[in-house]
VOGU-3710 file (C-alpha; in Angstrom, 3 decimals, decimal comma):
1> xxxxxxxxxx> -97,882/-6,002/8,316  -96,038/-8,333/6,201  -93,070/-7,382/4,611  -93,186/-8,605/0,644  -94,897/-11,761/1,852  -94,287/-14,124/-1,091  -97,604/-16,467/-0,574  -99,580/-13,300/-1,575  -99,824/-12,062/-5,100  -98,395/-8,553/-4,819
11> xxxxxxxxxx> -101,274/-7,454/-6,590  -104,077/-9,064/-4,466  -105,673/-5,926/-2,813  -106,461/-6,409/1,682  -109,867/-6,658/2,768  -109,289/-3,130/4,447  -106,720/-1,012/6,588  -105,095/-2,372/9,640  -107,342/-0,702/12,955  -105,970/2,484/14,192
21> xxxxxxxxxx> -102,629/3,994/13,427  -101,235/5,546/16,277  -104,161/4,850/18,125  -104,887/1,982/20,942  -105,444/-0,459/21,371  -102,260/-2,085/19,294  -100,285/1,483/20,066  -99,683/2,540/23,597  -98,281/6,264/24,709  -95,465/7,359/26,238
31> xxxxxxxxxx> -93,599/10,865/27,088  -90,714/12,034/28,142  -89,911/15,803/28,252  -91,119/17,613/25,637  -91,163/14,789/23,304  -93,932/11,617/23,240  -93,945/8,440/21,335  -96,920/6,270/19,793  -95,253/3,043/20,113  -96,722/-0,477/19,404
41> xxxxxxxxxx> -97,169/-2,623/22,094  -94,642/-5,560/20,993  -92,245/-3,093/20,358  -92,111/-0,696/23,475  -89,896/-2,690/25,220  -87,393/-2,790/22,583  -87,190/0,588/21,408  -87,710/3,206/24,331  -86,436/3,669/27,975  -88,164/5,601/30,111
51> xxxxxxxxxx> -89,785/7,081/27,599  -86,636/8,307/25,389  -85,409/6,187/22,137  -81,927/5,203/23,504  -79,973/6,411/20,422  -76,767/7,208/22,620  -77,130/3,781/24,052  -77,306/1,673/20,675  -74,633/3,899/19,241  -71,989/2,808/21,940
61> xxxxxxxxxx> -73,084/-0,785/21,933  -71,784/-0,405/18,275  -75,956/-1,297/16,438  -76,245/1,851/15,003  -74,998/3,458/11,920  -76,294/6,495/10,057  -77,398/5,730/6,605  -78,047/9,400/5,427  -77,262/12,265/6,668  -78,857/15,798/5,171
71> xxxxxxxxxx> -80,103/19,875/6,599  -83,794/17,937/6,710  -83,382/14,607/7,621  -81,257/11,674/9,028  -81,591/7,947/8,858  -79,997/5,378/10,974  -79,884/2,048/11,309  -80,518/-0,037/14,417  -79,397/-4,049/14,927  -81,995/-4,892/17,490
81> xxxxxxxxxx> -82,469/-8,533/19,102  -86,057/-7,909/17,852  -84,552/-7,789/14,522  -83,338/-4,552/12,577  -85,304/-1,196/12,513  -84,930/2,375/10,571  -85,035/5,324/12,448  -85,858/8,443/10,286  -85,465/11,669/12,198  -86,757/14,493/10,433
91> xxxxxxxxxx> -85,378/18,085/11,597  -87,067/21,403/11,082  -83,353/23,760/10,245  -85,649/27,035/9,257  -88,905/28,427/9,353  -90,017/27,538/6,047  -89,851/24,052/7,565  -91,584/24,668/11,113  -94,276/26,329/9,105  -94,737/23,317/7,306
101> xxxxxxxxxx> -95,147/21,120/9,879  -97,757/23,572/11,568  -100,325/23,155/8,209  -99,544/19,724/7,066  -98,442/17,786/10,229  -95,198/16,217/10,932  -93,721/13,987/8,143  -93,477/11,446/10,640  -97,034/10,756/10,978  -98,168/11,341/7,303
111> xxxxxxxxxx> -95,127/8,599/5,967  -97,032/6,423/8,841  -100,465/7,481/7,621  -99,666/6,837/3,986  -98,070/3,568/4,609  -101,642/2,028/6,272  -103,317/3,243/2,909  -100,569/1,569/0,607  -101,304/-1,659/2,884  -104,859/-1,295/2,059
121> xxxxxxxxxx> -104,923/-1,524/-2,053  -102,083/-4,468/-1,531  -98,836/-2,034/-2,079  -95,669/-3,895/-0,022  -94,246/-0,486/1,804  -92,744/0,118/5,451  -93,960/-1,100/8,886  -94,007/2,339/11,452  -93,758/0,378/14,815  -93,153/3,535/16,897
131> xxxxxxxxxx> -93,626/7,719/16,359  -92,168/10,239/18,224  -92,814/13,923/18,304  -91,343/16,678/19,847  -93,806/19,577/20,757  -93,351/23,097/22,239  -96,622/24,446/23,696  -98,830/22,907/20,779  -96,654/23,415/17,961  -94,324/20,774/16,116
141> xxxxxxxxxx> -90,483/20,645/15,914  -88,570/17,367/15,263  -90,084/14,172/14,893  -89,204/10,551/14,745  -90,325/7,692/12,837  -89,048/3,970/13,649  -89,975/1,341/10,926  -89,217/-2,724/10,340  -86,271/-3,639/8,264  -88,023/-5,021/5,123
151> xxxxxxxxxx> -85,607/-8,225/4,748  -83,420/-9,178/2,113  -83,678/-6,319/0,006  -81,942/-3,726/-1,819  -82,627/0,088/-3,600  -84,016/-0,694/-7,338  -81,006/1,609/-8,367  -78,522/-0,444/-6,861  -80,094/-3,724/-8,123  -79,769/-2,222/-11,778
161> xxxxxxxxxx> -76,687/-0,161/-11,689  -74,455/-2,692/-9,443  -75,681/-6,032/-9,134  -77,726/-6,883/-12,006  -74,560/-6,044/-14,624  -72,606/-9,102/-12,881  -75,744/-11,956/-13,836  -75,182/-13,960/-17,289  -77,008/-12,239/-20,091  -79,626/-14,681/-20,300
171> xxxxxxxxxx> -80,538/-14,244/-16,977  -80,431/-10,466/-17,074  -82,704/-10,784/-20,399  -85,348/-12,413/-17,898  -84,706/-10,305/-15,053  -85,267/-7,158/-17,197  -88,676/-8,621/-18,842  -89,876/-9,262/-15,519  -88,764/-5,705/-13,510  -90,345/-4,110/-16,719
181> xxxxxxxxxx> -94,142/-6,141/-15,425  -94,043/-6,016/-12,211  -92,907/-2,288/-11,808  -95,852/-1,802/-14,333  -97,587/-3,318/-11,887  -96,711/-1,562/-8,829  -97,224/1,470/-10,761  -100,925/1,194/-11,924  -102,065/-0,009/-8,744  -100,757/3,513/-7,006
191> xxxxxxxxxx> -102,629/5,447/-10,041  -105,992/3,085/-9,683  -105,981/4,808/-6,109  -105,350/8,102/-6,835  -101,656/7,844/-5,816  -98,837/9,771/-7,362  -95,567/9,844/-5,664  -93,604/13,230/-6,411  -90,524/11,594/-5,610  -90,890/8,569/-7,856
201> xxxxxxxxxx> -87,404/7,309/-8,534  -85,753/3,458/-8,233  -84,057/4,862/-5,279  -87,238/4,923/-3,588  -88,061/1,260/-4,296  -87,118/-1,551/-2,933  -86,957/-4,899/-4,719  -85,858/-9,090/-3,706  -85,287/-11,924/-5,711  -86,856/-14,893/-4,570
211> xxxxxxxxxx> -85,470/-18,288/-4,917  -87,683/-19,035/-7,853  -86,422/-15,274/-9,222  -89,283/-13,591/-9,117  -88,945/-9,932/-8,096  -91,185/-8,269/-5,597  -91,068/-4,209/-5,004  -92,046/-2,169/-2,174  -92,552/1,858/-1,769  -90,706/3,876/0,819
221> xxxxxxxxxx> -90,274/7,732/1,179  -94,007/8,286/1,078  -93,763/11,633/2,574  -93,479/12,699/-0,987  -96,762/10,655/-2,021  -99,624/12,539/-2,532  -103,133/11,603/-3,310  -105,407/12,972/-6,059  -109,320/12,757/-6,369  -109,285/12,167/-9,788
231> xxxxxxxxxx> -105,770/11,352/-11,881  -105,880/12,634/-15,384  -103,841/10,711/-18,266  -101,818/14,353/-18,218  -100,886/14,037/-13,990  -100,017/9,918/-15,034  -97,986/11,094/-18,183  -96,170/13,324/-15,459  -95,226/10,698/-13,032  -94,140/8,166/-15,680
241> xxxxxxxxxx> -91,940/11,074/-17,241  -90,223/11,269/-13,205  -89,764/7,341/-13,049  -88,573/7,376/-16,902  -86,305/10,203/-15,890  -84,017/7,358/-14,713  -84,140/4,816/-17,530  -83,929/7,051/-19,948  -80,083/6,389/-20,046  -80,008/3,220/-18,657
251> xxxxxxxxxx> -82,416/0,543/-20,918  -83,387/0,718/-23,929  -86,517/2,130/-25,900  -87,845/-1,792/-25,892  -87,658/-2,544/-22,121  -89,624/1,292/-21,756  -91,960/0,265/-24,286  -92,784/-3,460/-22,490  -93,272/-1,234/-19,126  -95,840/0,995/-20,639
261> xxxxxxxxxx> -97,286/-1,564/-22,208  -97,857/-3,728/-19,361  -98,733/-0,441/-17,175  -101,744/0,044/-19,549  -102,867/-3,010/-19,290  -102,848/-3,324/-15,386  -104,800/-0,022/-15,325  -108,681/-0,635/-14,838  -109,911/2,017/-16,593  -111,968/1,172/-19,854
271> xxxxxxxxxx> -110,317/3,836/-21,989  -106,498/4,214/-21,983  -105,057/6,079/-24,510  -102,523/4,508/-27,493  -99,215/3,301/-26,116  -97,154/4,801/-29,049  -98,814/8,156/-28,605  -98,620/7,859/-25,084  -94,997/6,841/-24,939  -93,760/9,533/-27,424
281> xxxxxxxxxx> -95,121/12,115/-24,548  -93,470/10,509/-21,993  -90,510/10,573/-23,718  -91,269/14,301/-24,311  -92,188/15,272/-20,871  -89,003/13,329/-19,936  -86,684/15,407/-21,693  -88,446/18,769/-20,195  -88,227/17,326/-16,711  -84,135/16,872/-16,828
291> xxxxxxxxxx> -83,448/19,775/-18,440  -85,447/21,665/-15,517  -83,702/19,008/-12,726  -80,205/19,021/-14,484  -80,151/22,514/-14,129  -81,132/22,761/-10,208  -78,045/20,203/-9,612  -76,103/22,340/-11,917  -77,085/26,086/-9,746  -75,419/23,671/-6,463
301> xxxxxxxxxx> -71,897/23,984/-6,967  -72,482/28,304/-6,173  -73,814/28,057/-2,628  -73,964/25,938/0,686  -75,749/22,816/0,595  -74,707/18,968/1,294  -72,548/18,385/-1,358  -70,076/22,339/-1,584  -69,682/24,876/1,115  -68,029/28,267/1,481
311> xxxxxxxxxx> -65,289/30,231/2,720  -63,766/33,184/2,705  -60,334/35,095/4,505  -59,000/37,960/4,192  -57,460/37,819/0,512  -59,623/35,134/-1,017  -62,613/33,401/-1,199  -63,919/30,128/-1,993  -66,478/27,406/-2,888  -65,523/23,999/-2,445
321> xxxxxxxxxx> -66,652/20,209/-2,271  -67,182/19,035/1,257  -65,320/16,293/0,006  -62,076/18,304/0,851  -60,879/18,679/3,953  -61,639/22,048/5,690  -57,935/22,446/6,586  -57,102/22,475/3,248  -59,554/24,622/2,079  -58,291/27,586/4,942
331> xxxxxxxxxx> -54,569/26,881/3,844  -55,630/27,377/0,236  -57,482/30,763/0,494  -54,776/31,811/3,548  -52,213/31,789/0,552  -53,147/30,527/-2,718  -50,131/30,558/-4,392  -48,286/28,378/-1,707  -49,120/24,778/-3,548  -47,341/26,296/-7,081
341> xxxxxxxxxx> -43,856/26,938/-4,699  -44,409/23,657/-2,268  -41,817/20,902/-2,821  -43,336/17,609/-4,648  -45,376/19,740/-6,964  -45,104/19,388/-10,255  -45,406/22,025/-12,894  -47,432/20,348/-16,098  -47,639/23,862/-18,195  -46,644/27,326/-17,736
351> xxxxxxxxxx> -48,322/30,275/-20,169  -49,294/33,484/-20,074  -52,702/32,651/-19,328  -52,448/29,239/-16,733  -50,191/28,068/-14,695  -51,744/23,803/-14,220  -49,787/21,701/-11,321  -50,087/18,564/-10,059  -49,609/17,732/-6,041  -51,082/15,576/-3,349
361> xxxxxxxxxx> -54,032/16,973/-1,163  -55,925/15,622/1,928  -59,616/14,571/0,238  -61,956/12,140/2,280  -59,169/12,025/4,546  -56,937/10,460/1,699  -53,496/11,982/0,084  -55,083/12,190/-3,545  -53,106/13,616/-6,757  -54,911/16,777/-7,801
371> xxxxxxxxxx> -54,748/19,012/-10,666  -54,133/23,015/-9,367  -54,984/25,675/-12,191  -54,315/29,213/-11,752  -56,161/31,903/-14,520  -54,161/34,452/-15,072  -56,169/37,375/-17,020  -54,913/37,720/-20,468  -55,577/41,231/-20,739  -56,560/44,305/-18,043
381> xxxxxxxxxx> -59,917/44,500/-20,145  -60,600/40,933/-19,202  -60,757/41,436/-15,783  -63,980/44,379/-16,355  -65,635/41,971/-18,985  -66,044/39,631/-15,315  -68,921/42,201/-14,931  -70,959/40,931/-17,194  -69,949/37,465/-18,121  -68,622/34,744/-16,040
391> xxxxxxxxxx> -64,433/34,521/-15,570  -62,557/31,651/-17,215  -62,206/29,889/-14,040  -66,175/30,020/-13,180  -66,777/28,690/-16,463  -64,874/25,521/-16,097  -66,240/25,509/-12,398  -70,103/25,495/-13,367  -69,039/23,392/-16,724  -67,760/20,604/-14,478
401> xxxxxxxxxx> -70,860/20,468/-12,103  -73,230/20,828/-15,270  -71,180/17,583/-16,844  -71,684/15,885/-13,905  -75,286/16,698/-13,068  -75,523/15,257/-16,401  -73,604/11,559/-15,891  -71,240/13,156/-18,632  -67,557/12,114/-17,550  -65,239/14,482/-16,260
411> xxxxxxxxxx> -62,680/14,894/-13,139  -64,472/16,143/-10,014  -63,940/19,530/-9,158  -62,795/20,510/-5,306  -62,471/24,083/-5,420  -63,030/27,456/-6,801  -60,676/30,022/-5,351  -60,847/33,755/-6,177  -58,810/36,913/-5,654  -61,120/39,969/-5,674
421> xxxxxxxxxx> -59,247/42,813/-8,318  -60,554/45,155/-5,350  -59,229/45,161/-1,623  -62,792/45,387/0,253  -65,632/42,687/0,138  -68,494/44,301/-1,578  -71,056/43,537/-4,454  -68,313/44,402/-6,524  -65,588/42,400/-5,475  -67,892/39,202/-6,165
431> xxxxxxxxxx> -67,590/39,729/-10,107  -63,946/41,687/-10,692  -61,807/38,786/-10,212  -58,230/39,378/-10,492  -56,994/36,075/-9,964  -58,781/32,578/-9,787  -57,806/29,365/-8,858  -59,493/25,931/-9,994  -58,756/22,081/-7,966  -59,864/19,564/-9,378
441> xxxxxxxxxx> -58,998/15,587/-8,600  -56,668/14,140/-11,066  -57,633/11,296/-13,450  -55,613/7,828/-12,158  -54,004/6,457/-14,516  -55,032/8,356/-17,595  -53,354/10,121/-20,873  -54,795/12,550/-22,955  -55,560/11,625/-26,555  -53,625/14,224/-28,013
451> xxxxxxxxxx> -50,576/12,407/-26,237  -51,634/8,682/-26,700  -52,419/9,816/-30,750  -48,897/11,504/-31,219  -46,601/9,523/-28,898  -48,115/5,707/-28,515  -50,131/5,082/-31,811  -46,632/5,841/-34,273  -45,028/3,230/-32,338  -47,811/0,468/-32,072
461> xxxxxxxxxx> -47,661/-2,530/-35,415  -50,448/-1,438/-37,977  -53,126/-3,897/-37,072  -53,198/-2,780/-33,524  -52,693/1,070/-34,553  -56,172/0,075/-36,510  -57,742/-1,608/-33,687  -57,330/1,369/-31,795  -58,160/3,586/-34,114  -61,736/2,016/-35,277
471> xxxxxxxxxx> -62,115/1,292/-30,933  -61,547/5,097/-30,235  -63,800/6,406/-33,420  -66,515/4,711/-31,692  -65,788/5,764/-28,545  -65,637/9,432/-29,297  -68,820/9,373/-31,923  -71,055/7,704/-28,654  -68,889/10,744/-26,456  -70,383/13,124/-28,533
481> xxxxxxxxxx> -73,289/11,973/-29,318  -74,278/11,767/-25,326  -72,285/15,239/-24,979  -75,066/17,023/-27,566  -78,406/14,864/-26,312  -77,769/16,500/-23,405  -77,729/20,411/-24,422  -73,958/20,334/-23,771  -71,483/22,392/-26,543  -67,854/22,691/-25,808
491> xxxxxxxxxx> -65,858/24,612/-28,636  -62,588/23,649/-27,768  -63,207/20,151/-28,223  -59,730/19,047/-29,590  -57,852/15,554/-28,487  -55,882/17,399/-26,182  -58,779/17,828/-23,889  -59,775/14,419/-23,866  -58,425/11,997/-21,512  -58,592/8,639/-21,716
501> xxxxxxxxxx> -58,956/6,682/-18,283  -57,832/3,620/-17,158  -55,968/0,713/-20,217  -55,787/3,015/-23,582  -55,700/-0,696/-25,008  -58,970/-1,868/-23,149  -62,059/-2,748/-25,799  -64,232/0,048/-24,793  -61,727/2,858/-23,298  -63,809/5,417/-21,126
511> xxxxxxxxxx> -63,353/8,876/-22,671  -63,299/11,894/-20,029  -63,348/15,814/-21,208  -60,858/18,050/-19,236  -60,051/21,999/-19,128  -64,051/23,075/-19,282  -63,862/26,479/-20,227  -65,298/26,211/-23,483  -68,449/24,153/-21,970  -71,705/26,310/-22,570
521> xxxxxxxxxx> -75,136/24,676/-21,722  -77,558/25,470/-24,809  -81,274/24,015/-24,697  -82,207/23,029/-27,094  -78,678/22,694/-28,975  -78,428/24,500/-32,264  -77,462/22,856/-35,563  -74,570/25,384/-35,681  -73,053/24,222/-32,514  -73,002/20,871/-32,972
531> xxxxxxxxxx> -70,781/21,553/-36,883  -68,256/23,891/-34,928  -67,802/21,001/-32,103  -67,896/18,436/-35,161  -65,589/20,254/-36,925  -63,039/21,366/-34,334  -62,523/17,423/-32,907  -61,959/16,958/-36,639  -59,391/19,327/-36,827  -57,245/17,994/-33,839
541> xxxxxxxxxx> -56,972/14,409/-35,151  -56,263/15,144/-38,864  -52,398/14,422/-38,098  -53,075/11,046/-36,173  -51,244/8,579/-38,067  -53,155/5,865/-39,742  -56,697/7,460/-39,552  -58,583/7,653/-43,041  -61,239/9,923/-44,421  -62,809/6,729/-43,939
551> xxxxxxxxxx> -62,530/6,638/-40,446  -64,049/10,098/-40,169  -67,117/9,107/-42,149  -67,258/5,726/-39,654  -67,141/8,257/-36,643  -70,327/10,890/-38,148  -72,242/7,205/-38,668  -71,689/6,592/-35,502  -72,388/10,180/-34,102  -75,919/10,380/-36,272
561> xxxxxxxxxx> -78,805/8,920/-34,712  -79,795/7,093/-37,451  -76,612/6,748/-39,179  -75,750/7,338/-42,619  -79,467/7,589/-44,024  -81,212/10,079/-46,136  -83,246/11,295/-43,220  -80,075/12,571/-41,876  -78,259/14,328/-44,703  -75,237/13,151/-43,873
571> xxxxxxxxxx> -73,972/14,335/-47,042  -74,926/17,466/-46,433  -73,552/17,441/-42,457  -70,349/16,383/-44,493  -69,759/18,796/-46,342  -70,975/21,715/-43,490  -67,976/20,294/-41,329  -65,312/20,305/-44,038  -66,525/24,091/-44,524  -65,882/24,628/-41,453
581> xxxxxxxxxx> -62,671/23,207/-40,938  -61,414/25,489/-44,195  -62,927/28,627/-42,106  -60,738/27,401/-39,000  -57,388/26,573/-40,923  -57,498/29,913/-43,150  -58,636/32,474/-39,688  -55,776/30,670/-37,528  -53,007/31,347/-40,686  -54,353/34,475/-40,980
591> xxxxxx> -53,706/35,380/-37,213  -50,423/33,464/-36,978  -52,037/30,857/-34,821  -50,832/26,934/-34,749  -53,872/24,160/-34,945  -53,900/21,987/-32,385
//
C-alpha cells in the first residue's frame, strides 16, 4: 500500500481492496509455540526467526524503543534495514478483555481488517505487514500487529500544539485554511462509507507537509473504528462533537466554521442540513461530551490506573502520581511527619489549621522542590463531618486533578497521604481522617500575586506599575473567564492564591491557582457563583496600589463574553458584585475577621 503517496489525490477512491488479508498468496504462515504469525512474504525474513518476532534481539542491538506503554496495550518501535516498523502488542490483563477477544476477534486482526477497507474508499492509513496471535486450545490471548512506518510524519496534535506555533503568521494563516479542507475532507469520506471512528481525536491522525506545503492526513488506531449501515446527521453530529472536542480551545469559531463548511460540501448526499444550525449542535453536543470526559479524567486521581497508584502501611495510606518515586512514597506513609523535621526544609506558614513546607523530593528520578501541606482539623467535629463530605485535603486533591483534566493551570499534585482517626483498616477508617497530608510540585520560579501586588508593584515607576497593572487585568479576566466556561467555582479566589509563573514582567504572564480547597465542580455554573468568585478576587486587590475603579470595569469587559453590551447587563453584574463585596466586608467585621 502506499503510504500518503503524493501523485494521488487523497480523495481519489481505489478500484477495490488489495486481495486477501492474511490470506495467501501475498501472506505466508508461520508458528512457533502457542503463538502463529500471518506474515507477508517480503517481510518474513525481516521480522521473524524461527517463527518468533525477535523483540529481545532488536532490543539489545539498541532498534527498539517503546513508544507507549499502558494495562491494554504497548507500542514499540523497530529501526529495521527494511526500513522502520510499529509493533503494537495488545494484552488481555482481565477477563473483561479475554471475553472480548472471544466475540469480536483479536484487535490485531480487525485494525488489519479495517485498514484494507480504509485503502479501498482512498483513506491513507497503516500498512499490517505481519499478525501474530497467541492461542490456547482455540481461544485468544495476546496478539501482535507489525505495521510500515508511514514516513515523514507527525501526530496532528503535535503538528498544532508544537510545531505549527513556531511558522510566521502568514504561513500559519495558510496552513490553518488548508488543515481546516483537507481534514473536512478526510472526514466526509469516512462518513460517505459508513465509517465513524469512536476514538476520533488529532492524536489519532497523522499529517506531512510536502515541499509545495500541502498537507496530507492518514488514520491510525482503527480498532476504535466502527462501521454503520446507515449514518444519521445525529451519529455525524456525534463524531464531529469528539473531533471538535479538541479545537474547541485551540482555534477559533472561524477555522471550525470553514471545517464544517467544507465537510458539508465534500459529503455526497443531496440533502445536508444548514451549517449554522448544524454547527450550533456541534458546539452543543461538544460541551456535553467534555463535561462527561472531564469528569472520567477527574474520578482517576482515586484509584490505580497509568497515571496514580496506591499504597498503604501500617499508619497511613496513600494515592500518588507514578510520577514519584515508589521509595518516596513508602518513606512518606512509613512516617509522615519526617519531611516537616528533615534538615533543608523550609517552613513557608505555620497555623492552626496547615502546616505548608517546601523541600527537595526524588520525582522522575530528579531532586525537584515540592510543596508539603499538612491539614490539621480545626475542630474534633470536623473530623465526623469527613463522613459525609470530603476532608480539606481531598478537596484540594480532586480540585487539582479536575483543573488539570480541564487544561486549567495549576501545580501537579504527587500525593495524598492520610492518617485514619481510627487504629484498624475498615470502611470506616477510609472517611474519618485524622490527619492528611497533600505534595504537590512547586511552581519554578513563581510569586504569588498577593506578594508581587504588595511588595514589587509600590516600588516599580508609575508607567510600568500601569503596564502591569492593565497586563495582569487581562490576564486574570481571560483566567476567569476559562475558570467558569469550564463548570469550575473556587470561593477563595483572592491574589494570594494566584501565582504567577515564570517573568512577572513578561507581556502575557501565565496565571496559576494554588491551595484548591475552595475548588467545587458545578455543571452548569450558577449565576450566583460566578458574583461570589467575582466579588471575592475583587476584594483581595482593592489595596493594590495604582489600580482604579477603572481598571475593575476593564477586567468585567474583559471577563464578559461579549463585553460591556446591553445583552450582558453589565450594569447590573456591577452592581451584584459591589453588593456583594459590602456583604463580605460587614460579615468579616462582624466576626473579627481581617480581608485578605
Amino acid at each position: 500500500m502506499p503510504d500518503l503517496d503524493p501523485t494521488r489525490s487523497p480523495t481519489a477512491p481505489r478500484k477495490g481492496p488489495r486481495s486477501g488479508v492474511f490470506r495467501p498468496p501475498m501472506w505466508s504462515w508461520e508458528k512457533a509455540d502457542d503463538t502463529g504469525w500471518w506474515v507477508r512474504t517480503d517481510w518474513s525474513q525481516a521480522l521473524l526467526r524461527d517463527g518468533r518476532l525477535p523483540l529481545d534481539e532488536w532490543k539489545r542491538d539498541g532498534r527498539l524503543r517503546t513508544v507507549k506503554r499502558g494495562p491494554h496495550r504497548v507500542v514499540y518501535r523497530a529501526d529495521l534495514a527494511e526500513g522502520p516498523v510499529y509493533v503494537k502488542h495488545f494484552l488481555v490483563p482481565n477477563l473483561r478483555a479475554k471475553a472480548r477477544q472471544w466475540f469480536r476477534a483479536g484487535k490485531g486482526r480487525n485494525e488489519g481488517r479495517r485498514a484494507a477497507k480504509l485503502e479501498a474508499i482512498g483513506v491513507p492509513t497503516i500498512t499490517p505487514v505481519a499478525l501474530g496471535e497467541r492461542r490456547v486450545g482455540k481461544f485468544l490471548l495476546e496478539n501482535f500487529l507489525v505495521t510500515k512506518e508511514i514516513p515523514n510524519t507527525v501526530p496532528l496534535d503535535e503538528f498544532v500544539e508544537r510545531r505549527m506555533p513556531l511558522m510566521s503568521e502568514a504561513r500559519q494563516g495558510k496552513l490553518r485554511r488548508d488543515l481546516a479542507r483537507v481534514l473536512a475532507d478526510l472526514t466526509a469520506r469516512l462518513h460517505d462509507a459508513g465509517f465513524v471512528h469512536n476514538d476520533f481525536h488529532p492524536g489519532n491522525v497523522l499529517i506531512r507537509i510536502e515541499a509545495d506545503d500541502s498537507l496530507r492526513l492518514a488514520v491510525i488506531d482503527l480498532d476504535a473504528l466502527r462501521v454503520a449501515r446507515r449514518l444519521s446527521w445525529s451519529d455525524v453530529r456525534e463524531n464531529l462533537a469528539l473531533l471538535n472536542h479538541y479545537f474547541w480551545s485551540r482555534c477559533n469559531r472561524s477555522d471550525r466554521f470553514r471545517f464544517l463548511k467544507a465537510y458539508l460540501k465534500a459529503r455526497s448526499e443531496a440533502s445536508t442540513p444548514g451549517a449554522r444550525g448544524l454547527a450550533r449542535s456541534i458546539e452543543q453536543a461538544t460541551r456535553v461530551w467534555a463535561e462527561r470526559l472531564w469528569r472520567r479524567w477527574g474520578r482517576r486521581c482515586w484509584g490505580r490506573n497509568k497515571y496514580f497508584t496506591t499504597y498503604q502501611g501500617p499508619n497511613a495510606r496513600a494515592i500518588a502520581s507514578r510520577d514519584l518515586d515508589a521509595s518516596v512514597v513508602q518513606s512518606l506513609i512509613a512516617d509522615p511527619e519526617a519531611p516537616l523535621r528533615r534538615d533543608g526544609t523550609v517552613i513557608l506558614k505555620e497555623s492552626r489549621t496547615a502546616v505548608v513546607a517546601e523541600m527537595t523530593l526524588p520525582v522522575k528520578g530528579r531532586p525537584t522542590r515540592v510543596i508539603y501541606k499538612r491539614f490539621n482539623a480545626k475542630k474534633p467535629m470536623e473530623v465526623l463531618l469527613n463522613l459525609v463530605r470530603p476532608s480539606r485535603a481531598g478537596r484540594a486533591w480532586q480540585a487539582g486533578q479536575h483543573l488539570r483534566s480541564r487544561g486549567l493551570p495549576t501545580p501537579q499534585n504527587l500525593a495524598y497521604i492520610v492518617q485514619p482517626g481510627v487504629r484498624r483498616w475498615n470502611w470506616l477508617s477510609r472517611h474519618l481522617t485524622r490527619r492528611a497530608y497533600l505534595l504537590t510540585i512547586k511552581a519554578e520560579p513563581s510569586v504569588t500575586l498577593g506578594d508581587y501586588a504588595k511588595l514589587v508593584l509600590p516600588s516599580a515607576s508609575p508607567e510600568h506599575r500601569r503596564e502591569r497593572i492593565e497586563c495582569l487585568t487581562l490576564g486574570l479576566a481571560r483566567l476567569l473567564r476559562t475558570l467558569h466556561d469550564r463548570s469550575i467555582s473556587d470561593r477563595d479566589l483572592k491574589a494570594a492564591n494566584i501565582l504567577i509563573v515564570g517573568d512577572p514582567d513578561g507581556p502575557e504572564p501565565e496565571l496559576t491557582l494554588i491551595d484548591l480547597v475552595g475548588v467545587q465542580l458545578l455543571y452548569p455554573l450558577p449565576a450566583g457563583r460566578r458574583l461570589q468568585n467575582l466579588a471575592r478576587l475583587q476584594i483581595s486587590l482593592a489595596d493594590v496600589p495604582g489600580r482604579t475603579r477603572t481598571d475593575s470595569l476593564r477586567f468585567l469587559r474583559a471577563y464578559l463574553p461579549w463585553g460591556l453590551t446591553p445583552e450582558n447587563d453589565w450594569k447590573g453584574i456591577w452592581r451584584k458584585i459591589a453588593r456583594l463585596i459590602d456583604s463580605k466586608e460587614e460579615r468579616n467585621r462582624r466576626r473579627g475577621r481581617p480581608i485578605s
